[in-house]
py3Dmol code that shows the C-alpha trace and the ligand (Angstrom):
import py3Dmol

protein = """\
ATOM      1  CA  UNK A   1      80.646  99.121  12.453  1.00  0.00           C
ATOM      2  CA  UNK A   2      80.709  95.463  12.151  1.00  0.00           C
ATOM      3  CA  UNK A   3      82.117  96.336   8.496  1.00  0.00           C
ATOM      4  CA  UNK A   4      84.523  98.434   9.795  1.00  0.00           C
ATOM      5  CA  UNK A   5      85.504  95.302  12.745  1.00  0.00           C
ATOM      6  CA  UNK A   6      86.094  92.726   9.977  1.00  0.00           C
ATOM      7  CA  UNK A   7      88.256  94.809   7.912  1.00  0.00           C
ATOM      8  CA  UNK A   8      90.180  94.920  11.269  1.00  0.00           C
ATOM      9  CA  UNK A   9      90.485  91.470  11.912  1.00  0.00           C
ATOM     10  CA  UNK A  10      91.039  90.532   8.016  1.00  0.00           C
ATOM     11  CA  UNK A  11      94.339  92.907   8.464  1.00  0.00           C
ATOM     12  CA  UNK A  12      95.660  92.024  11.268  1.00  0.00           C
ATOM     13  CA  UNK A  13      95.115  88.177  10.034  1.00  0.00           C
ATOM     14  CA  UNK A  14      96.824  89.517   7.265  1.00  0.00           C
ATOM     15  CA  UNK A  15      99.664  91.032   9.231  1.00  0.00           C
ATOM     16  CA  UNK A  16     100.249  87.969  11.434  1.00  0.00           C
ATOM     17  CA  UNK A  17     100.505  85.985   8.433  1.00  0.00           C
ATOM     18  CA  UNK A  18     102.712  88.210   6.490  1.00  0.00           C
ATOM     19  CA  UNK A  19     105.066  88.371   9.985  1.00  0.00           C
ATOM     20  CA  UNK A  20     104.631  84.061  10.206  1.00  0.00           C
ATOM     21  CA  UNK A  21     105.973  84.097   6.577  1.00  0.00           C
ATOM     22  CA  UNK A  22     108.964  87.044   6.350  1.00  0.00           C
ATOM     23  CA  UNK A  23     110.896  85.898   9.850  1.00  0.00           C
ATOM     24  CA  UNK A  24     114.209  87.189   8.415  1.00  0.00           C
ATOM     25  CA  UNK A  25     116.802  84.742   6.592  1.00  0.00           C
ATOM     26  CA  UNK A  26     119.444  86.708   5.325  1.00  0.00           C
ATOM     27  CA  UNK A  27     122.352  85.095   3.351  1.00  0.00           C
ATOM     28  CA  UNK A  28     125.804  86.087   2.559  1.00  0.00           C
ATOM     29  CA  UNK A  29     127.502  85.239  -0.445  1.00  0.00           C
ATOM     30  CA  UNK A  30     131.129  86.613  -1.640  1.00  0.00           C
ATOM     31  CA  UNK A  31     131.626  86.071  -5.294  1.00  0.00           C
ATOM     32  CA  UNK A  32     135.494  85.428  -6.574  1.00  0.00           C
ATOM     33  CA  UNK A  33     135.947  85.017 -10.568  1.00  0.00           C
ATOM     34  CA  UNK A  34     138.661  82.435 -11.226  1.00  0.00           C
ATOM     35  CA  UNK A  35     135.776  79.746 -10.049  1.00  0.00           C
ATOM     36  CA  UNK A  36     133.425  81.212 -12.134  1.00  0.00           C
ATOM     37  CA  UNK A  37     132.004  78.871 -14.686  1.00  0.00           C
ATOM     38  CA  UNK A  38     133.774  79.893 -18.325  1.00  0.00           C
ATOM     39  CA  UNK A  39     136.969  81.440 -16.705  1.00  0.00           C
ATOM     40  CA  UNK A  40     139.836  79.252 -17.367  1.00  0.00           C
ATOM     41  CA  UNK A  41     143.144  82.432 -17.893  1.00  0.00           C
ATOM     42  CA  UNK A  42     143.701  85.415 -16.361  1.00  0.00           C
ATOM     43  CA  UNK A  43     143.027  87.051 -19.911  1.00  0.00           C
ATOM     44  CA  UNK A  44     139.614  86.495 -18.994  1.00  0.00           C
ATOM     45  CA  UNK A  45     139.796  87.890 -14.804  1.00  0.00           C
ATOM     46  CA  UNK A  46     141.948  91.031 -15.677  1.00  0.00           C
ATOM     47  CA  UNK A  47     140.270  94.115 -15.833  1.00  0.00           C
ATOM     48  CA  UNK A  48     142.723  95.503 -18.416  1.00  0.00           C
ATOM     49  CA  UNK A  49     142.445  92.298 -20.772  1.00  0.00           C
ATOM     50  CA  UNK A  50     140.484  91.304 -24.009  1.00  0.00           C
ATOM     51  CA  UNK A  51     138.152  88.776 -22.194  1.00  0.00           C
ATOM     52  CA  UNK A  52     137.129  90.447 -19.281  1.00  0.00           C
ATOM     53  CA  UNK A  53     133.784  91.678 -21.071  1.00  0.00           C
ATOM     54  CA  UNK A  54     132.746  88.284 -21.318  1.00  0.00           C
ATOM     55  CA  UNK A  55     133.740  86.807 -17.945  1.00  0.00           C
ATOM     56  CA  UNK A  56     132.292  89.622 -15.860  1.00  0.00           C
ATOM     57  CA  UNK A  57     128.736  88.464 -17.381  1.00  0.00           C
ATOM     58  CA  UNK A  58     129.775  84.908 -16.435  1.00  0.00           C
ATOM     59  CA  UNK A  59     130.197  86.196 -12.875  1.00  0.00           C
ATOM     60  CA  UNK A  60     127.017  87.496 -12.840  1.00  0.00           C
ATOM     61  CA  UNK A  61     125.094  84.784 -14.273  1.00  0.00           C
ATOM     62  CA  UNK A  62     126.479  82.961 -11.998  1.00  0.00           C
ATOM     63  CA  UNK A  63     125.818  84.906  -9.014  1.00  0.00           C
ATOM     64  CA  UNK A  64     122.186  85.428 -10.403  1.00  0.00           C
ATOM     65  CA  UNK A  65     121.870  81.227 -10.765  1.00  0.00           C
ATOM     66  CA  UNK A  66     122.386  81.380  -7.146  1.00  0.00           C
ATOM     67  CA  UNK A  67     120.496  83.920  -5.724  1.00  0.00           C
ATOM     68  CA  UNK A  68     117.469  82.609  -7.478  1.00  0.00           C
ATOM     69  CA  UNK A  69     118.348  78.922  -5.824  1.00  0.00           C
ATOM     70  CA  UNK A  70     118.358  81.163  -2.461  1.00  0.00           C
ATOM     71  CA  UNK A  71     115.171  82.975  -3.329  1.00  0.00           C
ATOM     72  CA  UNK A  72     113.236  79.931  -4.072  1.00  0.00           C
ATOM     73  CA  UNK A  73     114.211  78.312  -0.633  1.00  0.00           C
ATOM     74  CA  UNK A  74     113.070  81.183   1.002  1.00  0.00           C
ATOM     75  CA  UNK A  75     116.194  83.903   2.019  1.00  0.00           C
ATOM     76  CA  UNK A  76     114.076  87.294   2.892  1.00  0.00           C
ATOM     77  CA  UNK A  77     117.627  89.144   1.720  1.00  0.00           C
ATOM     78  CA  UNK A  78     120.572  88.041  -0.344  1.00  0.00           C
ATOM     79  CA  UNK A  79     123.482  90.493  -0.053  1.00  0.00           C
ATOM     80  CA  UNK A  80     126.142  89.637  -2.464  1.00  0.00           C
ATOM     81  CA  UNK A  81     130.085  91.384  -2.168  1.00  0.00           C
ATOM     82  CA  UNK A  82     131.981  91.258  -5.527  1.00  0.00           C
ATOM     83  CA  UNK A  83     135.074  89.470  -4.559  1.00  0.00           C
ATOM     84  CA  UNK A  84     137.702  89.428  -6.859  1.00  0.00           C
ATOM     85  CA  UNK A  85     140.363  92.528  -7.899  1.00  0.00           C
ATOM     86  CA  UNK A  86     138.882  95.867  -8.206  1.00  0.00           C
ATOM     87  CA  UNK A  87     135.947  94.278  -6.395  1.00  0.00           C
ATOM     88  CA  UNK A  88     133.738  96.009  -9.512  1.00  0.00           C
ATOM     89  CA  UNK A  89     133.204  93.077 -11.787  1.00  0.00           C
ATOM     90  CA  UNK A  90     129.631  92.884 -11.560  1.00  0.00           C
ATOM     91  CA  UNK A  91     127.684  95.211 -13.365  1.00  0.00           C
ATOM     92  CA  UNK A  92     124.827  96.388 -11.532  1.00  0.00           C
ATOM     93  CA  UNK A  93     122.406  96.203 -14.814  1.00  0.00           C
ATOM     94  CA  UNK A  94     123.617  92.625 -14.877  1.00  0.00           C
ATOM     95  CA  UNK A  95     122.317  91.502 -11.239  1.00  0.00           C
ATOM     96  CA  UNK A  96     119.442  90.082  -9.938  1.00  0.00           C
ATOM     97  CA  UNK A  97     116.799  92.604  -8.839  1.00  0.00           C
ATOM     98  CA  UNK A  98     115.929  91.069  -6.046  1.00  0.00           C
ATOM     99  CA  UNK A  99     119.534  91.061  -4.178  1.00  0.00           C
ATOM    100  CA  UNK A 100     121.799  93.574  -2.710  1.00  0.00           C
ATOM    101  CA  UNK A 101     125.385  94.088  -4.596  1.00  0.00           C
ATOM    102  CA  UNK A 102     128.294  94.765  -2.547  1.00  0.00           C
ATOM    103  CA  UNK A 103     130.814  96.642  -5.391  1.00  0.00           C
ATOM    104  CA  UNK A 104     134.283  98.314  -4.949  1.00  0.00           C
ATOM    105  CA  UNK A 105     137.215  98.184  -2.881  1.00  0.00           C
ATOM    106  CA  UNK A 106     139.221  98.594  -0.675  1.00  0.00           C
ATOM    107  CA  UNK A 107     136.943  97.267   1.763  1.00  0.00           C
ATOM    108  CA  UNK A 108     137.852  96.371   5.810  1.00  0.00           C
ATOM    109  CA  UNK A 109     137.214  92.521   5.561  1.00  0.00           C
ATOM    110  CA  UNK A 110     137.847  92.330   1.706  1.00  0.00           C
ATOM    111  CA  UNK A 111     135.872  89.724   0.422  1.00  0.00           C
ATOM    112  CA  UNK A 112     134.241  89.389   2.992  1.00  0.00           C
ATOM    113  CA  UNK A 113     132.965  92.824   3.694  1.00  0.00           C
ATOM    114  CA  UNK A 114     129.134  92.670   4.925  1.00  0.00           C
ATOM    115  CA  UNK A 115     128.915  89.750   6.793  1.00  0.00           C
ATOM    116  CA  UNK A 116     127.870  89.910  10.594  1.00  0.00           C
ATOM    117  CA  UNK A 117     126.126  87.532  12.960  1.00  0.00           C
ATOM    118  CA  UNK A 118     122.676  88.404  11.465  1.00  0.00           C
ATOM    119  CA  UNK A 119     123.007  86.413   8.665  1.00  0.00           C
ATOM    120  CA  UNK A 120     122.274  82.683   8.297  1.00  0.00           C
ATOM    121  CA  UNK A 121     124.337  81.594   6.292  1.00  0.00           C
ATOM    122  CA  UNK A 122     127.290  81.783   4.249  1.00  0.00           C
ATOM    123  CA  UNK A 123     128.091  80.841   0.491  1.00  0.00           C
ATOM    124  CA  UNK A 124     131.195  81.169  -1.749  1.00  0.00           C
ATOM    125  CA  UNK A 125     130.734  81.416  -5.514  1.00  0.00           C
ATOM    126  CA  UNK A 126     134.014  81.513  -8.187  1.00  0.00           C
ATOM    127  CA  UNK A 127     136.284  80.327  -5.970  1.00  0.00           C
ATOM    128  CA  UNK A 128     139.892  78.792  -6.193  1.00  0.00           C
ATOM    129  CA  UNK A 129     141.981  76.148  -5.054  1.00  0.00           C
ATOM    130  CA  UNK A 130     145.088  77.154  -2.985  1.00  0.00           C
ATOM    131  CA  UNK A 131     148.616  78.317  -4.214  1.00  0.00           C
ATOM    132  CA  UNK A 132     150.246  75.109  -5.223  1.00  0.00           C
ATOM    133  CA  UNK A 133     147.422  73.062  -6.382  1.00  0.00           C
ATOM    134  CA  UNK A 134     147.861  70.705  -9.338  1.00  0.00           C
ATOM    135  CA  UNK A 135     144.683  71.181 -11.791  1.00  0.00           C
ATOM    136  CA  UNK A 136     143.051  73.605 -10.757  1.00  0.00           C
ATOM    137  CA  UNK A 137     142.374  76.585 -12.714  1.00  0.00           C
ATOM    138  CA  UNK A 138     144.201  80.277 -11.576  1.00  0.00           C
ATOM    139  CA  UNK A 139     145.379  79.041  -8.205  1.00  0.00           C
ATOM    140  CA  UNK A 140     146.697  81.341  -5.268  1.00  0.00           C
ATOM    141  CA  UNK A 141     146.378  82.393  -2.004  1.00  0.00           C
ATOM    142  CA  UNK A 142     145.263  86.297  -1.805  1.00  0.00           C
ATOM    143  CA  UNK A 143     147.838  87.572  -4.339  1.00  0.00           C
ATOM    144  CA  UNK A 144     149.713  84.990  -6.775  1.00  0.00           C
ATOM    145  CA  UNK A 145     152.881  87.861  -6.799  1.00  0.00           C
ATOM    146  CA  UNK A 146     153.560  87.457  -3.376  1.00  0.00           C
ATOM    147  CA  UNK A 147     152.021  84.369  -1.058  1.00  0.00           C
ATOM    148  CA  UNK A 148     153.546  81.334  -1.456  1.00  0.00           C
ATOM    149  CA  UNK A 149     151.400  79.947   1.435  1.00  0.00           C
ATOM    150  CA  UNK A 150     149.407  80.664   4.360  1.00  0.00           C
ATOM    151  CA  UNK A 151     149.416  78.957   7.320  1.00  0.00           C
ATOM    152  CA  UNK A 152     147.323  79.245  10.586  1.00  0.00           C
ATOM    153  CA  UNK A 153     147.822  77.460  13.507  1.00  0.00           C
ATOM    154  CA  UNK A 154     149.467  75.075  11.419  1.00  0.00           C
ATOM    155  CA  UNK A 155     147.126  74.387   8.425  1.00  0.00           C
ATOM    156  CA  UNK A 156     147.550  76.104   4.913  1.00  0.00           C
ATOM    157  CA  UNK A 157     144.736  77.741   3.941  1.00  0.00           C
ATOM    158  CA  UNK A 158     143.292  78.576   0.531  1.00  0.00           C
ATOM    159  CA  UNK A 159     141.385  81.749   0.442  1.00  0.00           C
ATOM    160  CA  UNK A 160     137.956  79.700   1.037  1.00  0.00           C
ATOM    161  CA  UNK A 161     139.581  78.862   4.762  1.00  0.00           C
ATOM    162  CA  UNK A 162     140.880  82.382   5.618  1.00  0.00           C
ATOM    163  CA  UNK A 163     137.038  83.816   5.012  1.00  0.00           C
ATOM    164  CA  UNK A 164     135.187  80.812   6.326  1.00  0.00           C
ATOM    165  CA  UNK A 165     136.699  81.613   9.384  1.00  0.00           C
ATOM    166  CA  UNK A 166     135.437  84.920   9.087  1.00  0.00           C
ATOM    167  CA  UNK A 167     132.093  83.592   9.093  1.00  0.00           C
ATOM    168  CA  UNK A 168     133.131  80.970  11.990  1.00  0.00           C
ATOM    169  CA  UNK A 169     133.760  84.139  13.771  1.00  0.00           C
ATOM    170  CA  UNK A 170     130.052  85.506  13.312  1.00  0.00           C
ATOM    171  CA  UNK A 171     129.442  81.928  13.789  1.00  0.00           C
ATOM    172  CA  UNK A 172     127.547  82.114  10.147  1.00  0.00           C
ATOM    173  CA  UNK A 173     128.257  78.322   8.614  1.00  0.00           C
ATOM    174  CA  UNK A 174     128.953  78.306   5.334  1.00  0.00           C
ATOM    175  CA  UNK A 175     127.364  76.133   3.281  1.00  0.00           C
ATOM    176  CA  UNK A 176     128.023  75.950  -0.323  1.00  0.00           C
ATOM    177  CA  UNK A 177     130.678  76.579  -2.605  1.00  0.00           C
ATOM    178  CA  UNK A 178     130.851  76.597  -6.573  1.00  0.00           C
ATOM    179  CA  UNK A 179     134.265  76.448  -8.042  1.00  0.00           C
ATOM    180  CA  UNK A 180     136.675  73.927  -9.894  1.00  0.00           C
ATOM    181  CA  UNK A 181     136.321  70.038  -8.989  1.00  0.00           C
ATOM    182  CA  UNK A 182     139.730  70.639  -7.082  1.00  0.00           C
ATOM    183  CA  UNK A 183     138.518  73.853  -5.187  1.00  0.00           C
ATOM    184  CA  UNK A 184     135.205  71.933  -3.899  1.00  0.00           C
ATOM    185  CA  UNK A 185     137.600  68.872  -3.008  1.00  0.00           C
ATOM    186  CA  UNK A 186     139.689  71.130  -0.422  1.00  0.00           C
ATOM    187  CA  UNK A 187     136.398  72.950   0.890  1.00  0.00           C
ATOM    188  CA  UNK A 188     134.907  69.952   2.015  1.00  0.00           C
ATOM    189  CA  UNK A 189     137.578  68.771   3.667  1.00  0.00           C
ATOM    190  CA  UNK A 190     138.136  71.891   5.289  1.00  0.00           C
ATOM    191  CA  UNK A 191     134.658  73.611   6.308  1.00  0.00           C
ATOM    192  CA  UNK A 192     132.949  70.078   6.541  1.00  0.00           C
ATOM    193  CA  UNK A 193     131.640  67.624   4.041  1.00  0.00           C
ATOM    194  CA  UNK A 194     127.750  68.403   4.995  1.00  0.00           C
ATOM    195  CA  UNK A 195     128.655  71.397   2.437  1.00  0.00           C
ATOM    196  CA  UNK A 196     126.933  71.569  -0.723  1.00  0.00           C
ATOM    197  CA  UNK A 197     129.938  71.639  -3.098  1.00  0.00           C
ATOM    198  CA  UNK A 198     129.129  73.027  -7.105  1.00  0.00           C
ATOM    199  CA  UNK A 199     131.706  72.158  -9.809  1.00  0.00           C
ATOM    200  CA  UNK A 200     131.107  73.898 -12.818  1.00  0.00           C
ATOM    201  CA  UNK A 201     134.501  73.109 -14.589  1.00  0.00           C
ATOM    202  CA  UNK A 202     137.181  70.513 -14.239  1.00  0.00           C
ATOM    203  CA  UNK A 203     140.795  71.720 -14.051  1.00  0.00           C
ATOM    204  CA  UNK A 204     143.244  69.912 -16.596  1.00  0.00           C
ATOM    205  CA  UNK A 205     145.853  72.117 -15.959  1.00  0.00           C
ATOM    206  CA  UNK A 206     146.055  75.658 -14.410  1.00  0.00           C
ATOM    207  CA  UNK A 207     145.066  77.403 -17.515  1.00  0.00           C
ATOM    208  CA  UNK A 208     142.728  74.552 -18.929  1.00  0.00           C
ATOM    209  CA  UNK A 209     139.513  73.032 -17.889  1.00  0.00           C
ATOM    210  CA  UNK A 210     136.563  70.974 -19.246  1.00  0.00           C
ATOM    211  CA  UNK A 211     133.536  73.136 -18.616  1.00  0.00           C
ATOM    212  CA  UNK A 212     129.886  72.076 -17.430  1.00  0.00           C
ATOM    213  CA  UNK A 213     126.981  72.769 -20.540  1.00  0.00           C
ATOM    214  CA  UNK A 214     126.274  76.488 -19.771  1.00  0.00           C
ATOM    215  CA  UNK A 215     122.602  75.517 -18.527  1.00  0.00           C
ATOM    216  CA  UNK A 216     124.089  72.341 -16.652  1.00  0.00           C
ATOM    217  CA  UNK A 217     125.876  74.615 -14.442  1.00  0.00           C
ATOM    218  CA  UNK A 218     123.316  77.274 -13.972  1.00  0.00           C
ATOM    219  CA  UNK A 219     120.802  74.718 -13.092  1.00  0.00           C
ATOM    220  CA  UNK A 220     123.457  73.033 -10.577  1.00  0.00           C
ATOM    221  CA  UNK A 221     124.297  76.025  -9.327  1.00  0.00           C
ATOM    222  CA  UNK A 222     120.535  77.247  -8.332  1.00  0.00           C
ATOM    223  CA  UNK A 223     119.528  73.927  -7.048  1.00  0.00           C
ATOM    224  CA  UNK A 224     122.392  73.350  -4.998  1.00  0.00           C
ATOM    225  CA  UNK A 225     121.778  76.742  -3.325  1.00  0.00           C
ATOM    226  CA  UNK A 226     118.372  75.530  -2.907  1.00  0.00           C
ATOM    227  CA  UNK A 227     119.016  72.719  -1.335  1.00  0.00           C
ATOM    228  CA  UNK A 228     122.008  74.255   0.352  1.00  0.00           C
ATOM    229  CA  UNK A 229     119.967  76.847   2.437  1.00  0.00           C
ATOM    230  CA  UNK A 230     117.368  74.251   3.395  1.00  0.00           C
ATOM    231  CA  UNK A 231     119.743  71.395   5.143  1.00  0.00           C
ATOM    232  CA  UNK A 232     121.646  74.733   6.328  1.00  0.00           C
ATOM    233  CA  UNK A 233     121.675  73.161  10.342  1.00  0.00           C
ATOM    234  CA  UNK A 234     123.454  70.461   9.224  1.00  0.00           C
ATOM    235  CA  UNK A 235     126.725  72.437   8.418  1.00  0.00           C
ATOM    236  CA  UNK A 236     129.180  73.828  11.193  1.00  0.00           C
ATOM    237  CA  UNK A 237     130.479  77.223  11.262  1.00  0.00           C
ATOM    238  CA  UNK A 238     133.835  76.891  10.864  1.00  0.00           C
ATOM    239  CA  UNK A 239     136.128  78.088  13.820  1.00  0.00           C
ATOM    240  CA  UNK A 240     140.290  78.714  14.824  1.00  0.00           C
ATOM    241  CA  UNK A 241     141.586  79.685  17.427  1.00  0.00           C
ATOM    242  CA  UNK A 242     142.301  81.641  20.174  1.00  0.00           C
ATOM    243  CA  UNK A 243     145.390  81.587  20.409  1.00  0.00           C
ATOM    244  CA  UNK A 244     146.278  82.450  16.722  1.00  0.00           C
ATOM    245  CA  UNK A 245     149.362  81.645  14.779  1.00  0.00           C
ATOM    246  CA  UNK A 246     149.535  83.215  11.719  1.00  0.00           C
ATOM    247  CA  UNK A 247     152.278  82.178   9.350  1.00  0.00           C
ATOM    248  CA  UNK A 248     153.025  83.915   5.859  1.00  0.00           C
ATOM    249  CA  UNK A 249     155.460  82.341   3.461  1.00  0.00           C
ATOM    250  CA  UNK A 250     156.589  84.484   0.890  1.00  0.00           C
ATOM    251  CA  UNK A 251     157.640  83.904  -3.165  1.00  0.00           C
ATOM    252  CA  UNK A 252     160.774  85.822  -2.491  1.00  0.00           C
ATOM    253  CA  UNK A 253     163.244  86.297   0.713  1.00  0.00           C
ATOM    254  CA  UNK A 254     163.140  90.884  -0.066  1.00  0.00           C
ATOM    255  CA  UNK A 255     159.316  90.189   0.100  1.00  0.00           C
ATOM    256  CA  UNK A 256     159.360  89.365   3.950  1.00  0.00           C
ATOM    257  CA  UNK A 257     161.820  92.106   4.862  1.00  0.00           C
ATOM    258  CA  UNK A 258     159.754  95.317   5.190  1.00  0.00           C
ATOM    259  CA  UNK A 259     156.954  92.868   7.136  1.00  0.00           C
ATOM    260  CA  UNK A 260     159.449  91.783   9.524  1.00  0.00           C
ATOM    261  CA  UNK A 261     160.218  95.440  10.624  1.00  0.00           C
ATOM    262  CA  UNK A 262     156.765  95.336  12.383  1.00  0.00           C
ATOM    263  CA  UNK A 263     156.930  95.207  16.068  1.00  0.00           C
ATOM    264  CA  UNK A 264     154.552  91.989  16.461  1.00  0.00           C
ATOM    265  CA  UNK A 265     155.675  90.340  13.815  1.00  0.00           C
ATOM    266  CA  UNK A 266     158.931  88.559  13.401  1.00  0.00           C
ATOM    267  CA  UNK A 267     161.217  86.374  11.083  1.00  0.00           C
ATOM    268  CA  UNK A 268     160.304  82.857  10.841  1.00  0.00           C
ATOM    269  CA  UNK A 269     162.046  81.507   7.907  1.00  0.00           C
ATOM    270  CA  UNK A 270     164.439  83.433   4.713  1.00  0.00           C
ATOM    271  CA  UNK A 271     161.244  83.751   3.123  1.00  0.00           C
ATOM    272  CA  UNK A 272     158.335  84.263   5.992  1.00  0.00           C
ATOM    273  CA  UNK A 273     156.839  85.726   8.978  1.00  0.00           C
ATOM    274  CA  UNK A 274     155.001  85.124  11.609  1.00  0.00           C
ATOM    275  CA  UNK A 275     153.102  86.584  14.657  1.00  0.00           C
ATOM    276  CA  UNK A 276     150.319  85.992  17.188  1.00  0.00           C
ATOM    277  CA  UNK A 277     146.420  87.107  17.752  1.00  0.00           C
ATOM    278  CA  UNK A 278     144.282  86.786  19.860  1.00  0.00           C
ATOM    279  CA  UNK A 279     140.688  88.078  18.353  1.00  0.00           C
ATOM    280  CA  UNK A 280     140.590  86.137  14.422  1.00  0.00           C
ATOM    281  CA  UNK A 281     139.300  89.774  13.044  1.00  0.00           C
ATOM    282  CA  UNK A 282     142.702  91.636  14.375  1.00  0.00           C
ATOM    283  CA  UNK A 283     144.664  89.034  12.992  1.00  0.00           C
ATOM    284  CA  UNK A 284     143.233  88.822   9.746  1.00  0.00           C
ATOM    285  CA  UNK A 285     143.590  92.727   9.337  1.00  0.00           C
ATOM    286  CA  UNK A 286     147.174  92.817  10.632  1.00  0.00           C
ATOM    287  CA  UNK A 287     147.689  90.104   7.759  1.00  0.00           C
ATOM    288  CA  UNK A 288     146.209  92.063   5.267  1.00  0.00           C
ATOM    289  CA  UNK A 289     148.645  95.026   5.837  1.00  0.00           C
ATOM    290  CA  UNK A 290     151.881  92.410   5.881  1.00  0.00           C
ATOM    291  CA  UNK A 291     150.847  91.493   2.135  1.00  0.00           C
ATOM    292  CA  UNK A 292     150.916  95.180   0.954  1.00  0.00           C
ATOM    293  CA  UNK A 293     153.687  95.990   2.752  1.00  0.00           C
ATOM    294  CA  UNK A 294     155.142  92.346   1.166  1.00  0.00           C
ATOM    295  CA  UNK A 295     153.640  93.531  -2.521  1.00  0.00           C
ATOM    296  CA  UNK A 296     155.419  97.194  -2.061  1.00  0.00           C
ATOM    297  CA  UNK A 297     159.158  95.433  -1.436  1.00  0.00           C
TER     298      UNK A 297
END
"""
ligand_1 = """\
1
ZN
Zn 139.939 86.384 -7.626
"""
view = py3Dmol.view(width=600, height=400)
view.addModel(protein, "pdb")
view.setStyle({"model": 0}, {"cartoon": {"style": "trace"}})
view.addModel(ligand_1, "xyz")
view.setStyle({"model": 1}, {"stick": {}})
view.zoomTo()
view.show()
């Protein structure tokens, strides 16, 4: 019997232990490509081109730097949605073992499918600098065919802003981003400079950059998720609105025409649109549709 009572209170010493240790800490991390250390054309981010191969192992090793970094400073779960194009860059054979891989597309909030208020915190890897950057490798907003800019309430946004506020909304901060020296300049102005900025490349042009040493950036790029998820309190979510001006400014005048049939949305310039929200989520969705429509013209 007294056997039998010490077994009892060695497990449930055990379990109270194993409860103190595993109180959840689940991070969120949407992974782009044109950020991704290695990619510097869009011969290397095109599914249908000669690099791809290569740059879709970048991605992951990447990704995998990263989780590990998150691991270490103690994340219980690590989901991870691919980002960029098809959304089906990643290989799962490629990915760390210990994380869950978001793959395909489309998805509701694109690349930033998964999130929710349950999650800690946020982090951005392979991503790019705004349409109409100087130096910085591939950039756009959302699609390089058809957004000149994006504007809400009155800022323009790269794509890091649009989907930060998407975690603003869950009120998830996010903080860290890996990218060109240009992309981690306009993150920290925009989500905060408390974020833990990686640059793994330095744009010289659009289609040329000076790269990190391979291990250089993989070792940056754990450590500064490390680090990252442990000062995590001291970054911000980041938040807009209510009330919600979107603003979508077009490369061509025919581009805004279809969008500008909608009955919310009307004509604010020859080449853009505009309309208002008053739930971030709606808006962002109703934006998504006006760039198909705006990619179908
Ligand atoms: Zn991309």
């Amino acid at each position: 019997m007294r056997k039998i009572m010490g077994f009892a209170v060695f497990l449930l010493t055990c379990s109270l232990l194993g409860a103190a240790e595993k109180a959840p800490l689940k991070v969120f991390v949407s992974v782009d490509m044109e950020g991704i250390w290695g990619v510097v054309h869009s011969e290397q981010t095109s599914s249908e081109s000669r690099d791809y191969s290569y740059a879709r192992k970048w991605m992951a090793e990447d990704v995998n730097a990263v989780v590990e970094g998150l691991l270490e400073a103690g994340a219980t779960e690590v989901v991870v949605n691919d980002s960029h194009g098809s959304m089906r860059n990643i290989l799962p054979q490629d990915f760390h073992p210990r994380a869950s891989l978001i793959s395909g597309s489309p998805k509701p909030l694109s690349m930033m499918q998964g999130i929710d208020g349950s999650f800690a915190a946020c982090v951005f890897v392979g991503y790019h600098a705004r349409a109409g950057t100087t130096a910085s490798i591939l950039d756009h907003t959302i699609s390089g065919a058809s957004i000149r800019a994006i504007r809400i309430n009155g800022l323009e946004l790269p794509e890091l802003g649009i989907n930060g506020a998407i975690a603003g909304y869950f009120k998830v901060p996010v903080i860290m981003l890996s990218g060109d020296v240009e992309t981690c300049r306009q993150a920290k102005a925009i989500l905060g400079s408390e974020l833990t900025a990686v640059e793994v490349k330095e744009g010289i042009g659009r289609l040329a950059a000076k790269l990190l040493p391979a291990e250089e950036a993989r070792r940056r790029l754990k450590e500064g998720a490390k680090e990252a998820l442990l000062k995590r309190d001291k970054v911000a979510p980041f938040k807009l609105g209510p009330p919600l001006n979107f603003e979508l400014e077009f490369q061509t005048s025919a581009q805004a025409e279809m969008p500008a049939l909608l009955p919310q949305v009307k004509r604010s310039g020859p080449r853009s649109v505009a309309f208002t929200a008053n739930d971030y989520l709606e808006g962002f969705r109703l934006m998504r549709a006006i760039i198909a429509l705006a990619a179908a013209s």
